[in-house]
C-alpha positions as CSV (number, residue, x, y, z in Angstrom):
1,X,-31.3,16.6,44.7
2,X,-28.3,15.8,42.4
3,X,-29.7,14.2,40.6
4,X,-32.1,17.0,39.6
5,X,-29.6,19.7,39.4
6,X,-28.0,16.6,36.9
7,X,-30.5,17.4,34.8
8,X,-31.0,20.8,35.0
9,X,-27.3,21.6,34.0
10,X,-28.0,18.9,30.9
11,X,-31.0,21.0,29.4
12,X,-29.9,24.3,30.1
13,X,-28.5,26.5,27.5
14,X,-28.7,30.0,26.1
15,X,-30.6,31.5,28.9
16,X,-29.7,33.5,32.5
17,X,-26.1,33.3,33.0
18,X,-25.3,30.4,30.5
19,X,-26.3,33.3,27.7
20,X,-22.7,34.5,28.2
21,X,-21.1,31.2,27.6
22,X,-19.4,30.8,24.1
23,X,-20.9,29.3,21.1
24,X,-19.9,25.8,21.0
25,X,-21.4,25.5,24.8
26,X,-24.7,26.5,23.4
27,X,-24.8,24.1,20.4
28,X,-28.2,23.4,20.3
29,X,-29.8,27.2,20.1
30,X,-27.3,28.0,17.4
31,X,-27.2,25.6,14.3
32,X,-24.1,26.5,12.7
33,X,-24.0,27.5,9.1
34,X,-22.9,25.5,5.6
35,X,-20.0,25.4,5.3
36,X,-17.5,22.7,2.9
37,X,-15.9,21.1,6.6
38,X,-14.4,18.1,4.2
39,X,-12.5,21.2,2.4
40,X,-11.6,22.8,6.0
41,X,-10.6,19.4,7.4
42,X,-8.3,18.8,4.7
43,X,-6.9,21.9,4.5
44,X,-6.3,21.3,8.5
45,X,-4.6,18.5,8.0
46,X,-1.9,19.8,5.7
47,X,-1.3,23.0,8.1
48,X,-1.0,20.7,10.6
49,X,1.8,18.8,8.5
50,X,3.5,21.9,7.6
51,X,3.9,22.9,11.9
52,X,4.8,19.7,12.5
53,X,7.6,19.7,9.9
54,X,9.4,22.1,11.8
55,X,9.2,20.5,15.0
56,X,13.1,20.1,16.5
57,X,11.7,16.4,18.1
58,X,12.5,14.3,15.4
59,X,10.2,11.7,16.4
60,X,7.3,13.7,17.0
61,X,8.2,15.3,13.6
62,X,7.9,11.9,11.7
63,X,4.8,10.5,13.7
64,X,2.6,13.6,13.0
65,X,3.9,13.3,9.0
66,X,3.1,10.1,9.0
67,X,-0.3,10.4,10.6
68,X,-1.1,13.2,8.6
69,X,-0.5,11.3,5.4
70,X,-2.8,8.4,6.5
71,X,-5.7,10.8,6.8
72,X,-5.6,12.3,3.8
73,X,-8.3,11.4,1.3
74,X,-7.8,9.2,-1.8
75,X,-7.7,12.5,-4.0
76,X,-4.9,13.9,-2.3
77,X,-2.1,10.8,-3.4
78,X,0.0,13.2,-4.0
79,X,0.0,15.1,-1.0
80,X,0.4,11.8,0.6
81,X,3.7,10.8,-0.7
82,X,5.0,14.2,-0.3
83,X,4.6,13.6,3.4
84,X,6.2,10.2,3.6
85,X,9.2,11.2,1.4
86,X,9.7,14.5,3.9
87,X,9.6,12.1,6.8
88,X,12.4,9.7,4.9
89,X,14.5,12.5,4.2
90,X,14.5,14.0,7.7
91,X,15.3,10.4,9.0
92,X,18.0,10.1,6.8
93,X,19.3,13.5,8.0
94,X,18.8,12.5,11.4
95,X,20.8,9.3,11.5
96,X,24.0,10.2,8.8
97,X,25.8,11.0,12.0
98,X,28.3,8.2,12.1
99,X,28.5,8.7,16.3
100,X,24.6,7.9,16.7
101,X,24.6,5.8,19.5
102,X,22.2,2.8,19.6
103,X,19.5,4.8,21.0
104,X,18.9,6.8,18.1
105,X,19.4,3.3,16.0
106,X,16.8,2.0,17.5
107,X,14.4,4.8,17.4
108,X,15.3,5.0,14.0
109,X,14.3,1.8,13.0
110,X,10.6,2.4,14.9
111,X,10.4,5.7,13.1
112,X,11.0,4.0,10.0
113,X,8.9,1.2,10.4
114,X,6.1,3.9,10.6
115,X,6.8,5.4,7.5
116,X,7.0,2.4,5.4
117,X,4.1,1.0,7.1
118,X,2.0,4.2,5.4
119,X,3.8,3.7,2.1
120,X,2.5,0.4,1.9
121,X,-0.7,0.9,1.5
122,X,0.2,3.8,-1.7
123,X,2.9,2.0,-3.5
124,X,4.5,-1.2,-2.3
125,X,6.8,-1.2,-5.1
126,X,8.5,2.0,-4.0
127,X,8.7,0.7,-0.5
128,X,10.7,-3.0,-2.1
129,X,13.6,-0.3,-3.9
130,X,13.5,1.2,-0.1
131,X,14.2,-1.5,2.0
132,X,16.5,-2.9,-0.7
133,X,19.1,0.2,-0.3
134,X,19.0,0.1,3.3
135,X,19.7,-3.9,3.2
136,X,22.5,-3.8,5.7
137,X,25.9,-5.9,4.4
138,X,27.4,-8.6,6.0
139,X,30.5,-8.4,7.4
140,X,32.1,-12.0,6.9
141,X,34.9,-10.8,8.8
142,X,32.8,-10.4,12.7
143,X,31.9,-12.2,15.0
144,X,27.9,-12.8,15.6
145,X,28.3,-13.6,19.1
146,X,30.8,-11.1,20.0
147,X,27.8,-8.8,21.4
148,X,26.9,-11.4,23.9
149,X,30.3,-10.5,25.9
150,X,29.5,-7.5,26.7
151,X,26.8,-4.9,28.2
152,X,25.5,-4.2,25.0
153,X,23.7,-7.5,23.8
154,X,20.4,-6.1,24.8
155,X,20.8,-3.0,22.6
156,X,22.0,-5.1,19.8
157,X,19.1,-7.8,19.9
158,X,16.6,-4.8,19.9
159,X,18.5,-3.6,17.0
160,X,18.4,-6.9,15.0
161,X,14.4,-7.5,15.6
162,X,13.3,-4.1,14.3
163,X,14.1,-5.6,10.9
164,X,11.9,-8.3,11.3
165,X,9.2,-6.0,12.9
166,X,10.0,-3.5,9.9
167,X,8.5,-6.8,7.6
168,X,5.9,-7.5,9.8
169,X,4.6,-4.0,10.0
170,X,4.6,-3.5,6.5
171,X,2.5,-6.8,6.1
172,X,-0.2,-5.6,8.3
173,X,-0.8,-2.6,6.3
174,X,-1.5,-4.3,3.4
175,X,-3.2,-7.4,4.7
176,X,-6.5,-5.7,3.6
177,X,-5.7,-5.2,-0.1
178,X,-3.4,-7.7,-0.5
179,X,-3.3,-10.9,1.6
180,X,-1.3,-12.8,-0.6
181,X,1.7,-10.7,-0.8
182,X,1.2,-10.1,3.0
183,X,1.8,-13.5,4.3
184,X,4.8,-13.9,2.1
185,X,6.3,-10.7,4.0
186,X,5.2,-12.5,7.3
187,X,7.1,-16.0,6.0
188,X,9.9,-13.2,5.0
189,X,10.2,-11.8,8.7
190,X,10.6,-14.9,10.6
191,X,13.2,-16.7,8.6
192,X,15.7,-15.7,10.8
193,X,14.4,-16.7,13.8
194,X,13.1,-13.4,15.1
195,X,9.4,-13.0,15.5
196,X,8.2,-9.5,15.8
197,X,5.8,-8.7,18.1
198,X,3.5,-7.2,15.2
199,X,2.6,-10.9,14.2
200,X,0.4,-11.1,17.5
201,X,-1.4,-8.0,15.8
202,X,-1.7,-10.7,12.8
203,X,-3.2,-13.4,14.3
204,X,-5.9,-10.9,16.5
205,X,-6.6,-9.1,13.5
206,X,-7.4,-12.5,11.7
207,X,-9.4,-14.0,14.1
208,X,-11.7,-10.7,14.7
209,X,-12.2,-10.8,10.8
210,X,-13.2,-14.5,11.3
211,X,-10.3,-15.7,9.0
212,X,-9.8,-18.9,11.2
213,X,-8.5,-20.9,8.0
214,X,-6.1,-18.2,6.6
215,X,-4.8,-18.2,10.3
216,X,-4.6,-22.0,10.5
217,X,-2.7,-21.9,6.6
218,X,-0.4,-19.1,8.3
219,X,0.7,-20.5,12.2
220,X,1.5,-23.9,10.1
221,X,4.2,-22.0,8.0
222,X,5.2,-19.9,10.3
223,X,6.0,-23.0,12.2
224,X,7.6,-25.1,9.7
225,X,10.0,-22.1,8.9
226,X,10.7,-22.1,12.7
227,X,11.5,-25.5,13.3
228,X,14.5,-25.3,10.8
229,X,15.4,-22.0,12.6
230,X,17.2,-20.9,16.2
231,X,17.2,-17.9,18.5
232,X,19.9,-16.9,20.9
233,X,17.8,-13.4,21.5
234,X,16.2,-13.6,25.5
235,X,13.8,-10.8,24.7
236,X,12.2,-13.3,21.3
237,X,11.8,-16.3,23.3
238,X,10.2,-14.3,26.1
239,X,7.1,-13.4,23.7
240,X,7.5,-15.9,21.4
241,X,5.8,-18.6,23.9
242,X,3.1,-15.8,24.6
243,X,2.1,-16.1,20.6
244,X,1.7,-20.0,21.4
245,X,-0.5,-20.1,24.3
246,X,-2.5,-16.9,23.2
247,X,-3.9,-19.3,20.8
248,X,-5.6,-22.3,22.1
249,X,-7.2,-23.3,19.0
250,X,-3.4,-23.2,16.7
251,X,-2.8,-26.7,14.1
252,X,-1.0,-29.5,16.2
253,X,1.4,-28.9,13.5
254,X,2.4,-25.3,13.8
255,X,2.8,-25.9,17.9
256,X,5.1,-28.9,17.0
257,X,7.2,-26.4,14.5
258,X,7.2,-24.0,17.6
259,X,8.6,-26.2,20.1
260,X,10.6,-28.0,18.0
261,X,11.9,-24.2,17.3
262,X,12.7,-24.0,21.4
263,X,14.4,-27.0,21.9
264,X,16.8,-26.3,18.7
265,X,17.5,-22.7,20.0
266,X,17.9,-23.9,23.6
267,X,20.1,-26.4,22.0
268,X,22.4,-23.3,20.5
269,X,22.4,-21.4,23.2
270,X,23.7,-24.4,25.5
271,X,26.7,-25.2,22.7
272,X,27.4,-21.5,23.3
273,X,27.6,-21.1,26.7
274,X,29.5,-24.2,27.3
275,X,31.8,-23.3,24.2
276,X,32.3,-19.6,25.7
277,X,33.3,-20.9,29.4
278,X,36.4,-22.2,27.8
279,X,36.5,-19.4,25.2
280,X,36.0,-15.7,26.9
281,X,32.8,-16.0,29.3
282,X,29.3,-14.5,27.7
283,X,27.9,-11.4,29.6
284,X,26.4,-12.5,33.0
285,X,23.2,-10.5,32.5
286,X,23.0,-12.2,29.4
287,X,23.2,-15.7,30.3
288,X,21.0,-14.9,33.7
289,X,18.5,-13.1,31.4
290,X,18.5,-16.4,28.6
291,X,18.3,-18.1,31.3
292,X,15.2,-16.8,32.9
293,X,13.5,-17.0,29.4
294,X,14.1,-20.7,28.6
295,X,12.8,-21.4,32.5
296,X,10.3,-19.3,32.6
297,X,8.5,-18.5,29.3
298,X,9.8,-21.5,27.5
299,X,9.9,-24.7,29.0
300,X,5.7,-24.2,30.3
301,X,4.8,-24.6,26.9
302,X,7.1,-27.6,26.1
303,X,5.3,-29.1,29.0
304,X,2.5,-29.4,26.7
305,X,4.3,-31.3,24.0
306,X,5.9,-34.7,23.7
307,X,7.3,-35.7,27.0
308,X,10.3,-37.1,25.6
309,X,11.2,-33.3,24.6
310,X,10.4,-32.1,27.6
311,X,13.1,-34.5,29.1
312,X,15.4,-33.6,26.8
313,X,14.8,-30.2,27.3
314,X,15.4,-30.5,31.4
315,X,18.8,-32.3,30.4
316,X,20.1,-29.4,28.1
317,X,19.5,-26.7,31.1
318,X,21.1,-28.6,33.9
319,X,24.3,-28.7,31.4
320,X,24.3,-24.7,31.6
321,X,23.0,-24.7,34.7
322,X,26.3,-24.1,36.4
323,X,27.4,-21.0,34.6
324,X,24.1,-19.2,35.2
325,X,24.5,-16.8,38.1
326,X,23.1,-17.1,42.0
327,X,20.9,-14.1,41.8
328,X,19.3,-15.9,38.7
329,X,18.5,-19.2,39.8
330,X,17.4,-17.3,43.7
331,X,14.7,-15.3,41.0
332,X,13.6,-18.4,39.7
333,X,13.2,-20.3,43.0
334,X,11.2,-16.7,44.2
335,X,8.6,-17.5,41.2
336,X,8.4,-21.4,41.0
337,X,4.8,-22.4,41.6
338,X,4.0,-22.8,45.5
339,X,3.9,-26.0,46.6
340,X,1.3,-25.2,49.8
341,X,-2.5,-25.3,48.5
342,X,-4.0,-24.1,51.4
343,X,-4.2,-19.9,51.0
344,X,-3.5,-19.4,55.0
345,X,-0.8,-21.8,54.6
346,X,0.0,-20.1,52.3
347,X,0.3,-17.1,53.2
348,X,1.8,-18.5,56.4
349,X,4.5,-19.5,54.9
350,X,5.6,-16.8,52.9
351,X,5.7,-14.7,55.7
352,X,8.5,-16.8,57.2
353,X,10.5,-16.0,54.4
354,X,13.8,-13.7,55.2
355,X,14.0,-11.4,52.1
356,X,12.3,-8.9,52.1
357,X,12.5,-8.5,48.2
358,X,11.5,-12.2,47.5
359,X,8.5,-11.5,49.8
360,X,7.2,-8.9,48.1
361,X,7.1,-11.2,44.7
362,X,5.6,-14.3,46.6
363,X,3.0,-11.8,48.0
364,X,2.4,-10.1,44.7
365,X,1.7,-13.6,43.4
366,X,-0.4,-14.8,46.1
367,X,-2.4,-12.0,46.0
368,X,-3.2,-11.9,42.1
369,X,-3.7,-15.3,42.5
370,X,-6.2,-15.2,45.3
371,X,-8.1,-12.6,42.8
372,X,-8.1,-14.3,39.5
373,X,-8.9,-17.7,40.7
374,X,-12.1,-16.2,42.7
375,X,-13.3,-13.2,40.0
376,X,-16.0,-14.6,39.5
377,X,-17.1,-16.0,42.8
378,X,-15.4,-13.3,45.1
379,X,-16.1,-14.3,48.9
380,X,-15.4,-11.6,51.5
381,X,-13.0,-14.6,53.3
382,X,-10.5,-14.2,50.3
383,X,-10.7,-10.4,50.1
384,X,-10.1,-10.3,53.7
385,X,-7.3,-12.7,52.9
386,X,-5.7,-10.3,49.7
387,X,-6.0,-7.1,51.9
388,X,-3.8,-9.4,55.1
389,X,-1.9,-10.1,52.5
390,X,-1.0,-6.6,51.0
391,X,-0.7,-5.2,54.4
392,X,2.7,-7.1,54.5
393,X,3.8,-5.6,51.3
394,X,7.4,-3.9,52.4
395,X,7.6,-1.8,49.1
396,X,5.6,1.0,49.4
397,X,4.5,1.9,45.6
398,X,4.0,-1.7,44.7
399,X,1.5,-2.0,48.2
400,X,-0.3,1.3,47.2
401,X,-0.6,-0.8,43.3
402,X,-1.7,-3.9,44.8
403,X,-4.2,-2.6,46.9
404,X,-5.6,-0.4,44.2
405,X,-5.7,-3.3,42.0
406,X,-7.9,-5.3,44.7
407,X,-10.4,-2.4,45.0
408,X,-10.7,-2.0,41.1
409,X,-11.5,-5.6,41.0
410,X,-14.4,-5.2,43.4
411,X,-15.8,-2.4,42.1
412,X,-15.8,-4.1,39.1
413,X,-17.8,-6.9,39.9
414,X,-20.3,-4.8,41.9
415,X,-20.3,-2.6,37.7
416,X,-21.1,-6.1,36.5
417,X,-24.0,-6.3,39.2
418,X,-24.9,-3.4,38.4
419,X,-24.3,-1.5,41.1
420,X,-23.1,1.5,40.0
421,X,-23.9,3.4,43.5
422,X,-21.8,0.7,45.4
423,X,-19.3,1.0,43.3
424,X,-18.5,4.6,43.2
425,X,-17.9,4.2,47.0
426,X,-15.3,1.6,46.9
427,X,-13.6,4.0,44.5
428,X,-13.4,6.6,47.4
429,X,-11.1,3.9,48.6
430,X,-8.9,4.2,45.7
431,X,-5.2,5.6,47.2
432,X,-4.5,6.8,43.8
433,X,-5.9,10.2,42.9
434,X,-5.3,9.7,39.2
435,X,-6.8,5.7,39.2
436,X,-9.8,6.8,41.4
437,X,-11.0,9.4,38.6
438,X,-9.6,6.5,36.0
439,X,-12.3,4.3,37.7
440,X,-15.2,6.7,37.8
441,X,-14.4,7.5,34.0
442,X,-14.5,4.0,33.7
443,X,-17.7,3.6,35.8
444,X,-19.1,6.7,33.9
445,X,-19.1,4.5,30.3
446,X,-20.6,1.4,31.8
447,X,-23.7,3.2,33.3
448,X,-24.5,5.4,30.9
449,X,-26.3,3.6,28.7
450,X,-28.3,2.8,31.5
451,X,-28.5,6.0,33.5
452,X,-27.2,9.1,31.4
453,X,-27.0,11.1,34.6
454,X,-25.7,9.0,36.9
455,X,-22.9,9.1,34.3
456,X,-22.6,12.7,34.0
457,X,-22.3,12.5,37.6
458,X,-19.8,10.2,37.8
459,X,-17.4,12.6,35.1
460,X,-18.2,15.1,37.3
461,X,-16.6,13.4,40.5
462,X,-13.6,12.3,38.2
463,X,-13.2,16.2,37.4
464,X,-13.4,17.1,41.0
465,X,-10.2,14.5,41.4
466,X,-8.4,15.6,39.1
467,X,-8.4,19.3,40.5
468,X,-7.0,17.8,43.4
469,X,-4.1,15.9,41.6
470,X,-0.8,17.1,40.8
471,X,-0.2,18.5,37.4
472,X,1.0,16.0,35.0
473,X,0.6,14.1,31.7
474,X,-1.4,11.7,33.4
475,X,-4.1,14.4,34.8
476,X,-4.0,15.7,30.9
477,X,-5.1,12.4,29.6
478,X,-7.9,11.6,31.9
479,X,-9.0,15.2,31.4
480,X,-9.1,14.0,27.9
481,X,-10.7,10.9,28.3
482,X,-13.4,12.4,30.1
483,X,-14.4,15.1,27.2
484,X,-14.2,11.7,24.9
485,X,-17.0,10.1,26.9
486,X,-19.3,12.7,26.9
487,X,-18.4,14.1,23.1
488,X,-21.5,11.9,21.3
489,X,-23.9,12.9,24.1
490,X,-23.1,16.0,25.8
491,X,-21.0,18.0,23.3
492,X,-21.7,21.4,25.2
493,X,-19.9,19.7,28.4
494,X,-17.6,18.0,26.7
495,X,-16.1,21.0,24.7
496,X,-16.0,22.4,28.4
497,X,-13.9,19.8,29.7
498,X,-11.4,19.9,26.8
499,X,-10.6,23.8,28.0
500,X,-9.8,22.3,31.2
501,X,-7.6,19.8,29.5
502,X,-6.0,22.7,27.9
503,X,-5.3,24.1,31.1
504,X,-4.1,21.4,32.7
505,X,-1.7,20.6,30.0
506,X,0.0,24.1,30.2
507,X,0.1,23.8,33.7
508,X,2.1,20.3,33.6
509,X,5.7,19.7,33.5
510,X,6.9,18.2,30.0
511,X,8.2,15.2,31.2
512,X,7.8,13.3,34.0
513,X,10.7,10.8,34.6
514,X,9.4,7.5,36.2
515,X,11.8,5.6,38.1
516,X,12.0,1.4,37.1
517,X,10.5,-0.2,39.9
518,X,8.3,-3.9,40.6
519,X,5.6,-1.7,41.0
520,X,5.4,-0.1,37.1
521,X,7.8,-2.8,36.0
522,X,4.6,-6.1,36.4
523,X,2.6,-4.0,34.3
524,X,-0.4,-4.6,36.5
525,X,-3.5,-4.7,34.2
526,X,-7.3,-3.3,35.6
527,X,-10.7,-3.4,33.9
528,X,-14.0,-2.3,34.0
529,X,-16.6,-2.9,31.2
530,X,-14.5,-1.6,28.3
531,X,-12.1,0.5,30.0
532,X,-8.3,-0.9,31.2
533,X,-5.7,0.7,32.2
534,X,-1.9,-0.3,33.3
535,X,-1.7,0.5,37.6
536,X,2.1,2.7,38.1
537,X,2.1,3.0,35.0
538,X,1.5,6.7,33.1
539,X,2.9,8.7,30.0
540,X,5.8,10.4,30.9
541,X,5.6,13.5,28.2
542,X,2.4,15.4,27.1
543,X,3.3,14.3,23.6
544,X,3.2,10.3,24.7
545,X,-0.7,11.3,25.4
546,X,-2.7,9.0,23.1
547,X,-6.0,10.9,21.8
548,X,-8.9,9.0,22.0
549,X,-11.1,8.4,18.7
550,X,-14.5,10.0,20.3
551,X,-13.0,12.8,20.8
552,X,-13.2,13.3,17.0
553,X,-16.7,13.5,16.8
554,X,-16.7,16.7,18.9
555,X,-15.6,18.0,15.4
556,X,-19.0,17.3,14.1
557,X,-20.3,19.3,16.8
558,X,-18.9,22.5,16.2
559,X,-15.5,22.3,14.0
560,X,-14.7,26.2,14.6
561,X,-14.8,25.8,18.8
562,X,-12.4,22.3,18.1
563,X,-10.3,24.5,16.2
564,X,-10.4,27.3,18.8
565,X,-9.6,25.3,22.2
566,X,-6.8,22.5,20.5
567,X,-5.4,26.1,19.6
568,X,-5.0,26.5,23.4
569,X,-3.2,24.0,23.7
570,X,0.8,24.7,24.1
571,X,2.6,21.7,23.7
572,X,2.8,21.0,19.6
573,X,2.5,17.3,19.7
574,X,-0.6,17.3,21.4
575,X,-1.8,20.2,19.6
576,X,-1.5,19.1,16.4
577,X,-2.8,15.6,17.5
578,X,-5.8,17.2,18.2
579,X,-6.8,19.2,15.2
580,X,-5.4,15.7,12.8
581,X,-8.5,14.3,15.5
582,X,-10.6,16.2,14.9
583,X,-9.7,16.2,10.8
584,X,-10.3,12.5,10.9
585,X,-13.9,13.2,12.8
586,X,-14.8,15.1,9.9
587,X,-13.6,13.0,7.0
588,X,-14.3,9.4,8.8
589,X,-17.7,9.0,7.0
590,X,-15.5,9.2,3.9
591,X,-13.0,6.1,4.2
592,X,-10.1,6.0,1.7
593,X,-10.5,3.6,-1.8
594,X,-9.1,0.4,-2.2
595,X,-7.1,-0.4,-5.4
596,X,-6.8,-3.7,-5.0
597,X,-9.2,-6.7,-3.6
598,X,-8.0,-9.0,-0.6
599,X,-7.6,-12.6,-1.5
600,X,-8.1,-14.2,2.0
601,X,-9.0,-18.0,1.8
């Protein structure tokens, strides 16, 4: 019977009480009339930039200038710059006080990294004369290590990368026009040792265009720049070994100029510990934290070199190993591989275990571990054995995490199956009210291909959650997801969804502070078909909402009722978000020119 009145609510339109619906949910009875919606879109867009120039948030300011300017067409240039060169100049403004703290530093560097990012692609040239006056001097006359005796190095290391991540940025924007002048920026931004997290970006974005050569040509330099450099930063050599190991396939070359790049900077970083117990002690969260990296992130992929540097590498840390603090070396013994192979054991024996915080992470572990290793062959033995597990979870947010990670995971593989009905009642099991809609959304895209109003059904059931749920940015953006899914099909229901959005957004605090917990902190990651999502993890401000891409095409639909409901909407990021969305929806089958011709080997 659902399934019927599925249908029924699918074809309906224009008659009995639906006649008193408004135009866009009738989109089918009444074709709209010509109109010049590339004109209308661009004109959209440039409203859009003028309210968002006046927004007091600096950084939603810059990122709707910014975004603006990227969507204009080709014939609008000038238009463009305008809007980068406002963003520049309210930047400026915004960080000539001389008491900024490093906050504002920092965001100022991301904000600016943005900006030149967009320039890029218009005029490269003016972009060089920028970063050229904002070249920071040397000071002779300091210290470079002083930072690393006090609370601050973190803020300071952050600081220091956004420069390379400022090159590396700027690179990727132009890769497509210009790949030649793009890997000398990338050379550029790791020749002092800092690797910005924008070259993973790289490296994906060259393998998904099939560039495995130019990737080869570029991991070998980057590596032979590396291997004459050093790092003392705890936060590069964290995510530095992740590049390495993301990339199975890199030249035996380039992953002998990484490591040879680790054991030089552990090398450093030993000579300046040793040199600083004698000379004014280093911060203890900074050596605890370098520590951790060289332990941790480091020495697993020297395991995979030369076993004479491996040695040597073991040496150098038992040198430092007696300034590094307890409650370090305690974390590390908490997340050294287990040394029982039988899961009961196992298990067994972390329960014997008197902390109730190093529990908790052996039982995190075990449990993940127990899942991964069997996802493909999941026995009910080992699910029985996960849940046991979780049940002796002492933290209480990262339980509820862990056992909707363990659910998702089923329901998943019954997806897979395809068994869609199955699936959607291990969701009810979901703790969750925000993941369990999350998971029928999710559930909702993998069917519907398959089963259009099994689908619908499923968005339906999400909707019905989210009533339930608290208001909140979270609720916002799965309201918006779920107009996204059904904006190529089902415009009509879709459009109705985004007025609940609406309402739901109005109705939600503007920020949501999150406290820093295990739970949000392991950045636990869930998938189904195409969909992921991070567990205990959830924008904190309407205007961190990210809008998704279908969304857009409702402008194709009906651009006056897009227009009339992001209008409802009362927070101005996500507002003006919407209508640049829907802009771009209207002017995607028009993609901007290219000046200039990649040269990719």
């Amino acid at each position: 019977m659902r399934r019927v009145l599925g249908i029924i609510v699918l074809v309906t339109c224009g008659v009995g009480p639906f006649a008193l619906l408004p135009s866009y949910l009738c989109l089918a009875q009444k074709p709209q009339p010509d109109y010049d919606y590339r004109s209308l879109a661009v004109a959209s867009i440039l409203t859009s930039a003028e309210e968002a120039s006046k927004l007091s948030d600096i950084e939603q300011r810059i990122t709707l200038l910014v975004m603006a300017s990227e969507l204009l067409p080709s014939s609008k240039r000038e238009d463009e710059i305008r809007l980068l060169e406002l963003a520049l100049r309210d930047l400026k403004e915004w960080t000539s006080d001389e008491k900024a703290g490093w906050g504002r530093r920092y965001t100022a560097a991301t904000l600016r990294n943005q900006i030149l990012s967009a320039y890029a692609k218009l005029d490269i040239d003016r972009v060089s004369a920028l970063r050229k006056e904002s070249q920071p001097e040397a000071d002779s006359n300091k210290d470079p290590t002083s930072v690393l005796r006090n609370g601050n190095w973190s803020a300071e290391m952050l600081s220091r990368g956004k420069r390379a991540d400022e090159t590396a940025k700027i690179a990727l924007s132009i890769m497509g026009t210009d790949f030649e002048k793009a890997s000398a920026l990338i050379l550029q931004s790791v020749q002092s040792g800092v690797v910005s997290s924008t070259i993973s970006d790289i490296f994906q974005k060259l393998l998904q265009d099939g560039s495995r050569l130019a990737l080869n040509k570029l991991e070998s330099s980057i590596g032979q720049i590396l291997a004459h450099s050093v790092s003392l930063d705890p936060l590069n050599l964290r995510f530095v070994p992740i590049l390495v190991q993301s990339d199975r396939d890199m030249p035996a070359a380039a992953r002998s100029g990484f490591q040879l790049f680790f054991l030089n900077s552990l090398r450093a970083w030993v000579d300046l510990a040793l040199d600083a117990n004698n000379n004014g002690a280093l911060d203890p969260s900074y050596v605890s934290s370098s520590y951790l990296a060289f332990v941790l992130s480091v020495r697993p992929v020297m395991a995979n070199g030369q076993p004479e540097q491996l040695m040597t590498f073991d040496l150098l840390l038992d040198q430092v190993s007696p300034l590094v603090p307890d409650k370090a070396k305690s974390l590390i013994q908490s997340v050294s591989p287990e040394a029982i192979v039988d899961p009961k054991d196992r298990l067994g024996d972390i329960l014997k275990g008197k902390s109730a915080g190093g529990r908790d992470i052996r039982l995190m572990r075990f449990v993940l571990d127990l899942v991964r290793k069997s996802v493909n062959d999941y026995s009910q033995i080992e699910l029985d054995l996960a849940a046991d597990a979780i049940s002796h979870v002492s933290d209480a947010r990262l339980k509820t995490t862990l056992s909707d990670f363990l659910t998702i995971t089923q329901l998943s593989l019954l997806a897979k199956q395809g068994k869609f009905i199955d699936a959607s009642r291990v969701a009810e099991s979901i703790a969750s009210t925000e993941t369990r809609a999350w998971a029928l959304l999710a559930l909702s895209s993998a069917v519907a291909k398959q089963d259009r109003v099994l689908g619908f059904e499923f968005v339906s059931d999400a909707m019905k959650c989210l009533d339930l749920a608290s208001p909140s940015p979270k609720k916002v953006e799965l309201a918006l997801m779920a107009s996204a899914l059904l904006a190529k099909d089902d415009p009509r229901r879709a459009f109705e969804i985004l007025s609940v959005a609406a309402k739901y957004a109005n109705s939600s605090p503007s920020n949501v502070k999150q406290g820093q917990d295990l739970a949000g902190g392991i950045r636990l990651k869930v998938v189904i078909e195409n969909f992921s999502t991070l567990l205990a993890n959830a924008p904190e401000s309407l205007g961190e909402i990210e809008i998704n891409k279908s969304l857009s095409l409702l402008a194709k639909a009906d651009w006056f009722g897009s227009q009339s409901i992001a209008d409802d909407f009362r927070d101005p990021r996500l507002r003006l978000s919407l209508k640049l969305a829907f802009a771009r929806g209207v002017l995607a089958s028009e993609p901007k020119s290219t000046t200039q011709k990649s040269t990719r080997p």
